[in-house]
Steps between C-alpha positions, in 0.01 A plus 500: 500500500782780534672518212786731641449743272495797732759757408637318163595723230310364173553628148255389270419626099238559311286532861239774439253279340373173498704150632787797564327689744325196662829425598556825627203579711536116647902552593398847678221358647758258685740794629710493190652829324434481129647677216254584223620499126297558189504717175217734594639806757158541630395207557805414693461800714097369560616144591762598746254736643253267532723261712660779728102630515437134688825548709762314283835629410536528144749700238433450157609694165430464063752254336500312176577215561631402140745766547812330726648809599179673635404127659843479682436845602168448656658218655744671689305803616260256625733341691638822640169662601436140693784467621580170366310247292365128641261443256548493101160454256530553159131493369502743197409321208454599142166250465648468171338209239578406152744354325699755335865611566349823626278350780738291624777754487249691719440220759849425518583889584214551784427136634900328509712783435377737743489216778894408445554888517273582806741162634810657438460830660332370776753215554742735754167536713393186528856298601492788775177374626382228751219373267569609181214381248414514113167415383434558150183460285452223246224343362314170434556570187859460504433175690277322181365570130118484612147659321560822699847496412484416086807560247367890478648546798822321479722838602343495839527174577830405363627882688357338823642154469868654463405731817378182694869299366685834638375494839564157532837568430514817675408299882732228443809776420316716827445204727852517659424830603176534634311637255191305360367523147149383407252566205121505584303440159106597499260315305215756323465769753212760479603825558287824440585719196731174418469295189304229621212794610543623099444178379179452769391787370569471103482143408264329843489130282881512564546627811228226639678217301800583661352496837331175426874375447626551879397187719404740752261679292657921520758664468767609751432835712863713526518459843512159508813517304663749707376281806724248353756732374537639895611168647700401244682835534498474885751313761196281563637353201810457614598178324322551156674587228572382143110443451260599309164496685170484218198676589277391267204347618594152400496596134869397460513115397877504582604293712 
């Protein structure tokens, strides 16, 4: 299936790692040019080599993405060294859990507030393009209260519930002109050096009963998000927007 992704300028955040760069590699892979954000100078340099080493055209540079200025700054060059921007994915999250006013302070600052800002300054891009898209990163566990999702991590959830009410918003406000907003939320997703590999490694009784919990019996492999994240994000989409698409191997009981 083309996705007509070929020469679409994406942005995405938080991309030199894990779900992030899954998305990445896959929207290169289908002829897209991807901007590459994270905290780490190096490693952004290493991930944008990587792609232009396997003939993708990538531009990529350090931001914080808590900070609104530097954000809305990376923004902008990014859409200036593309020469426009298509494609808008806001993945940076804080993974932060608890329920204290500093954790959720946190979440709110990386997972919502840095998606409304990333939004903003990439608005004037995306009403100039043809198939402007916004594809943010939520969470099952702003979808339900669940045994991998207990009250000790009520700042991540409740942070990803208001992200997942936004975008809703956002598409119906965008809808009249083109522009589609969607939120694609990943069940438990194992990701090397991520927390889920910590915990395999650290507590094993946990990780397993936590596995044991997912009707399909593992845990989600990055690309497989970013699989999902690519159409979404892509014209083959065309009509989607306003949804929130779960990824969870039927461990959801929403309906």
């Amino acid at each position: 299936m083309d996705l007509q992704l070929a020469g679409k300028k994406a942005l995405v955040t938080g991309s030199t790692r894990g779900i992030g760069l899954a998305i990445a590699e896959r929207l290169a892979l289908e002829g897209a040019e991807v901007a590459i954000g994270a905290r780490s100078s190096d490693t952004v340099n290493d991930t944008v080599k990587a792609l232009e080493a396997k003939g993708a055209k990538a531009w990529g540079r350090s931001v914080d993405v808590k900070d609104a200025t530097a954000l809305r700054g990376w923004v902008e060059s990014a859409g200036k060294a593309l020469g426009g921007i298509d494609i808008l994915i806001p993945n940076a999250s804080a993974l932060s859990f608890g329920p204290s006013v500093e954790a959720l302070r946190l979440a709110f600052d990386v997972d919502l507030f840095h998606t409304v800002t990333a939004v903003e300054a990439a608005m004037p891009y995306l009403e100039r393009s043809q198939s402007g898209s916004i594809v943010a990163i939520g969470s099952i566990g702003g979808v339900e209260v669940s045994e991998l999702n207990p009250h000790s991590k009520v700042s991540y959830g409740a942070v990803k519930a208001a992200l997942h009410f936004y975008i809703k918003s956002l598409a119906r406000d965008l809808a009249p002109k083109g522009i589609r907003a969607n939120v694609v939320s990943p069940g438990s997703t194992f990701v090397e050096g991520g927390p889920w590999e910590r915990v395999k490694n650290v507590q094993p009784e946990r990780f397993q009963a936590a596995v044991a919990m997912i009707p399909m019996g593992r845990m989600a492999r990055p690309e497989e998000i970013a699989n999902i994240v690519a159409f979404t994000a892509s014209p083959a989409a065309s009509y989607v927007t306003g949804a929130n698409l779960v990824a969870d191997g039927a461990f959801t009981r929403t309906i």
